[in-house]
C-alpha positions in Angstrom: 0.0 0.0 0.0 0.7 3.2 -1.0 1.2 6.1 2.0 -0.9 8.5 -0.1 -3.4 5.8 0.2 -3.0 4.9 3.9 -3.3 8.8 4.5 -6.8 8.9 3.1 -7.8 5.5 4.5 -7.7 6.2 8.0 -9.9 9.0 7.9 -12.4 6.5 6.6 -11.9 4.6 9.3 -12.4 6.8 11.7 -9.0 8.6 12.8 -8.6 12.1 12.7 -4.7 11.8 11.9 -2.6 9.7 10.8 -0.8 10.2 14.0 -3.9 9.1 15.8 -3.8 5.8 13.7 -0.4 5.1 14.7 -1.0 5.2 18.4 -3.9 2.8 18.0 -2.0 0.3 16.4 1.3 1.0 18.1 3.8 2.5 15.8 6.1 5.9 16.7 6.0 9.2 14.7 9.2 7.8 13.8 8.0 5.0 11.5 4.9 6.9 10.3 8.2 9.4 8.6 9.6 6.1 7.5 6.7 4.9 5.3 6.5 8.8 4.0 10.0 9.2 2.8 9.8 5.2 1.1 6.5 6.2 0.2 5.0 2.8 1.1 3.7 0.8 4.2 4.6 -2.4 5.4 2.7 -5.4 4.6 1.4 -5.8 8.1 -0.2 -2.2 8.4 -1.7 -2.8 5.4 -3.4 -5.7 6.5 -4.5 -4.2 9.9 -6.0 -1.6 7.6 -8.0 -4.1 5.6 -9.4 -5.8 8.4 -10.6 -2.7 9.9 -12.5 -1.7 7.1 -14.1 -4.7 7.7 -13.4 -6.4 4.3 -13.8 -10.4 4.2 -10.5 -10.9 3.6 -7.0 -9.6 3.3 -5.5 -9.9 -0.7 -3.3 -12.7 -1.0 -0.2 -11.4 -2.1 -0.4 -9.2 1.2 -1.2 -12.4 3.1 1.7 -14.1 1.5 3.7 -10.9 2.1 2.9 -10.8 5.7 4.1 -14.1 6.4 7.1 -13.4 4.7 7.8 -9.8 6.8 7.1 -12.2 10.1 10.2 -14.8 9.2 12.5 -12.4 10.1 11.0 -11.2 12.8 10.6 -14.9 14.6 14.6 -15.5 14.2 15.0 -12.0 16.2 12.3 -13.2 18.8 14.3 -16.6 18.8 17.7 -14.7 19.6 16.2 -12.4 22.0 15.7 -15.5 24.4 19.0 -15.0 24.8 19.5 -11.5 25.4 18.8 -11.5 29.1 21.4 -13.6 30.2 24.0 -11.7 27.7 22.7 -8.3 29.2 23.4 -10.0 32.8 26.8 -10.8 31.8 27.2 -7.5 30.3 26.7 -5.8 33.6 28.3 -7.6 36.0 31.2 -7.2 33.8 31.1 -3.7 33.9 30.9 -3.7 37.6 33.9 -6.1 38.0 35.4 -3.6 35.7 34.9 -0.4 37.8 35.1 -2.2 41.3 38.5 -2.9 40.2 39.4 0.2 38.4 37.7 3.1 40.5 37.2 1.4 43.4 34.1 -0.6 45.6 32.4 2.9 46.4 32.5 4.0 42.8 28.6 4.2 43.1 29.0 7.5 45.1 30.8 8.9 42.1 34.4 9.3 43.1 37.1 7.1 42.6 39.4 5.2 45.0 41.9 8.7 44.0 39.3 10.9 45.3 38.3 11.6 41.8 35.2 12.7 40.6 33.2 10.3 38.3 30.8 11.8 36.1 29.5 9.7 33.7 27.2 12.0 32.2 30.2 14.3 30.6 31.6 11.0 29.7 28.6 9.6 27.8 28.7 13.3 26.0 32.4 13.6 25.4 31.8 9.9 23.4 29.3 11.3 21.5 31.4 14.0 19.8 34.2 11.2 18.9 31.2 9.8 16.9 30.3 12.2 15.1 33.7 13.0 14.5 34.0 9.5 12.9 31.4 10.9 9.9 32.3 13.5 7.8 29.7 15.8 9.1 32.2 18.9 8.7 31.4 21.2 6.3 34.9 22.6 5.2 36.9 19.4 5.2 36.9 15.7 3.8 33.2 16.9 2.7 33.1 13.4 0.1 34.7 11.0 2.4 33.4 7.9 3.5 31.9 7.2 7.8 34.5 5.1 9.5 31.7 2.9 10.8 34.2 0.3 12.4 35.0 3.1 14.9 31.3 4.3 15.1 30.6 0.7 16.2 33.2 0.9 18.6 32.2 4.5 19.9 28.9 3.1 20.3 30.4 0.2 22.7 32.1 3.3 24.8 29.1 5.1 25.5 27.3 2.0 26.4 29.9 1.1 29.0 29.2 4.2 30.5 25.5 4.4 30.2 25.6 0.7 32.2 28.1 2.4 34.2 25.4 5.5 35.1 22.3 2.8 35.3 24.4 1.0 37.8 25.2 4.0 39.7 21.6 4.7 39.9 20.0 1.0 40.7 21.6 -3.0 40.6 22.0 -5.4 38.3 18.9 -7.2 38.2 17.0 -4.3 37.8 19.4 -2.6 35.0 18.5 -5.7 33.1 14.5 -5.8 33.6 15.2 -2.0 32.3 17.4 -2.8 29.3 15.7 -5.9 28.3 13.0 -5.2 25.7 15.2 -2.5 23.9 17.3 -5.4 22.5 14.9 -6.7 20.1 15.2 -4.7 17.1 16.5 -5.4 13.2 19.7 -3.1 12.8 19.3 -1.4 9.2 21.8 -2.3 6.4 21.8 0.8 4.5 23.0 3.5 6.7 21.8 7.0 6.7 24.8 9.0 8.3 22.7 12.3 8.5 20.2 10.8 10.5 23.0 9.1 12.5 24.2 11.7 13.5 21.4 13.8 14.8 20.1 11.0 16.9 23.5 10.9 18.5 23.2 14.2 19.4 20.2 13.4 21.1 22.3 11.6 23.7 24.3 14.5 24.6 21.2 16.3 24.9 19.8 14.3 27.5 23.4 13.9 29.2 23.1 17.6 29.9 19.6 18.0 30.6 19.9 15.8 33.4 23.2 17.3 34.7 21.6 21.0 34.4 18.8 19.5 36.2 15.8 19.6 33.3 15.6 15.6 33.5 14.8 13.9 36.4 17.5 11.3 36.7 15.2 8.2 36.6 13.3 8.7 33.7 16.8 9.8 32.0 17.9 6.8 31.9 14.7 5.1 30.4 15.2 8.2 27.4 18.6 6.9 27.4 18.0 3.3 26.9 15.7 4.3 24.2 17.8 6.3 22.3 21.0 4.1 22.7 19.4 1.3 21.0 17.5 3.7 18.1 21.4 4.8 17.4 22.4 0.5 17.4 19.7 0.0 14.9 20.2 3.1 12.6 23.8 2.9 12.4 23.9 -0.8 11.4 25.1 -2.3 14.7 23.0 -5.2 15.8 22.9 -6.1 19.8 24.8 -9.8 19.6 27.4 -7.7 17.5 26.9 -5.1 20.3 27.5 -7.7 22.8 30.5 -9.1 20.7 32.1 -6.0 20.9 31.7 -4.9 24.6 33.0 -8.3 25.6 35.8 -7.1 23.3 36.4 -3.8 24.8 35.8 -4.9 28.2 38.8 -7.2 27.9 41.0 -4.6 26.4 40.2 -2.0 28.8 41.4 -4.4 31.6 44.5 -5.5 29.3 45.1 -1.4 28.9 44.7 -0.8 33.0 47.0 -3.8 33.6 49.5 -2.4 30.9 50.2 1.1 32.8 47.1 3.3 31.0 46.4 5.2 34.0 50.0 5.5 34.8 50.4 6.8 30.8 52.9 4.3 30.1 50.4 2.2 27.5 51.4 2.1 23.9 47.9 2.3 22.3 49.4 2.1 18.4 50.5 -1.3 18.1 53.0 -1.4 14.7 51.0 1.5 13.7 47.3 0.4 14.0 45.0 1.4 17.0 44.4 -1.1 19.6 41.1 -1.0 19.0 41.6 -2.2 15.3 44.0 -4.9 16.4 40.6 -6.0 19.1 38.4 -6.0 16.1 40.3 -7.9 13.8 40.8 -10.5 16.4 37.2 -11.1 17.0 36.4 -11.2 13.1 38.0 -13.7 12.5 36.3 -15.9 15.5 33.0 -16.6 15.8 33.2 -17.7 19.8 36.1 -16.0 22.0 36.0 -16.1 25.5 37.3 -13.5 27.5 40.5 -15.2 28.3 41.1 -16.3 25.0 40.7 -12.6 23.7 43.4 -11.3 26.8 45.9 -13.7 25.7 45.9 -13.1 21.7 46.0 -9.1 22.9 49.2 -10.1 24.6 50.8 -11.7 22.0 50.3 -8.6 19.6 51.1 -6.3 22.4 53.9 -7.9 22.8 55.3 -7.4 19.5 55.5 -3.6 19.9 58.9 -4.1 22.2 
């Protein structure tokens, strides 16, 4: 179906808007500018559509189409029985991470140094290495291409803070009950940097509405959530790979503690690639690395630096 024709079909039906037709069945402002910039509607809106109007039955091909859209969407289901025990493992990680790096009282937001932990300015300053990943500037490299390796990975630093602040505010159980039903979603394949890029933004804007005070602190981080896995899905990066990665990062954060990074003796350009590159490269070419595994090949390139 047509949008054109969906516009002029819910008015028949009884909605004043279009926008009133997407809240009864469901769907965000967000997809309703989907269909209109495709200029089409998904199979299973169309077939809501039909059975309101009360007709006896759906077309085939829409039928046939429907069943096709759901395949898909049962894998994901399938996968997502997974995604609360990979969430679990996720946080306790990154509590094991900051108990040993800041400290047992990190929750109080300082440091075993006495320095202050703000995870906020962190979850912001991650967001401007981003966008700096995309050629968003107007005077420079205007043609080049998005480094979306290292957008991926940006994305895996800010969600090791965002656990970080969730944790901060509440425990591990509950981070994941909060988290869960975010994960289920179909990362796109064609990325639309633009559009990356503003909903990044919208992460800083909520970092520093709830430091100026404009955001309560609670329902910040269910805003956060949401818009932490709306920038996974537009920007390609699906949660098991999301998952992949922050085991990845995890481990080489504690390989770059235990190497003298806080000290600032760690050599982060290993033969003249980023050690995040090396991490990567490692985990593409193996489908199942456990985190031991992933510490040990990190030592053997890092030790070829020397």
């Amino acid at each position: 179906m047509l949008y054109k024709d969906l516009k002029d079909m819910v008015k028949t039906l009884g909605f004043l808007t279009i926008d009133d037709f997407a809240k009864y069945i469901g769907v965000t402002s967000d997809d309703i500018l989907e269909w209109e910039s495709k200029e089409n509607v998904p199979y299973s809106v169309s077939l809501i559509v039909h059975l309101l109007k009360g007709d006896k039955a759906a077309p085939n091909n829409v039928l046939d189409n429907l069943v096709e859209e759901c395949l898909p969407l049962a894998s994901l289901l399938e996968e997502a029985s997974s995604f609360p025990s990979k969430l679990e493992e996720m946080f306790l990680l990154q509590k094991e991470l900051n108990d040993s790096t800041n400290g047992k009282n990190w929750e109080l937001g300082v440091n075993k140094f006495s320095k202050e932990i703000n995870w906020l300015r962190c979850i912001h300053m991650e967001v401007a290495e981003l966008i700096e990943s995309t050629p968003w500037k107007h005077w420079k490299n205007i043609n080049a291409d998005p480094d979306m390796d290292n957008i991926h990975v940006e994305l895996v630093d800010i969600w090791h803070f965002l656990m970080s602040y969730i944790l901060q505010e509440t425990n591990v159980p509950r981070a994941v009950s909060l988290v869960n039903t975010h994960c289920i979603y179909e990362a796109v394949s064609e990325v639309d940097v633009k559009l990356m890029v503003t909903e990044a933004e919208k992460l800083s804007y909520i970092s520093l509405a709830i430091a100026t005070g404009n955001m309560p602190s609670f329902s910040g981080i269910e805003r956060f959530i949401d818009q932490f896995f709306r920038c996974c899905k537009i920007s390609g990066l699906s949660f098991n790979w999301l998952q992949k990665l922050y085991i990845g990062k995890n481990c080489l954060n504690k390989f770059r503690q235990d190497n003298g990074y806080k000290e600032g003796t760690y050599i982060k350009e290993w033969k003249g690639k980023e050690d995040n590159v090396v991490m990567i490269s490692i985990l593409d070419k193996v489908d199942n690395i456990s985190f031991e595994e992933l510490y040990k090949k990190l030592q053997e390139n890092y030790k070829k630096n020397f």
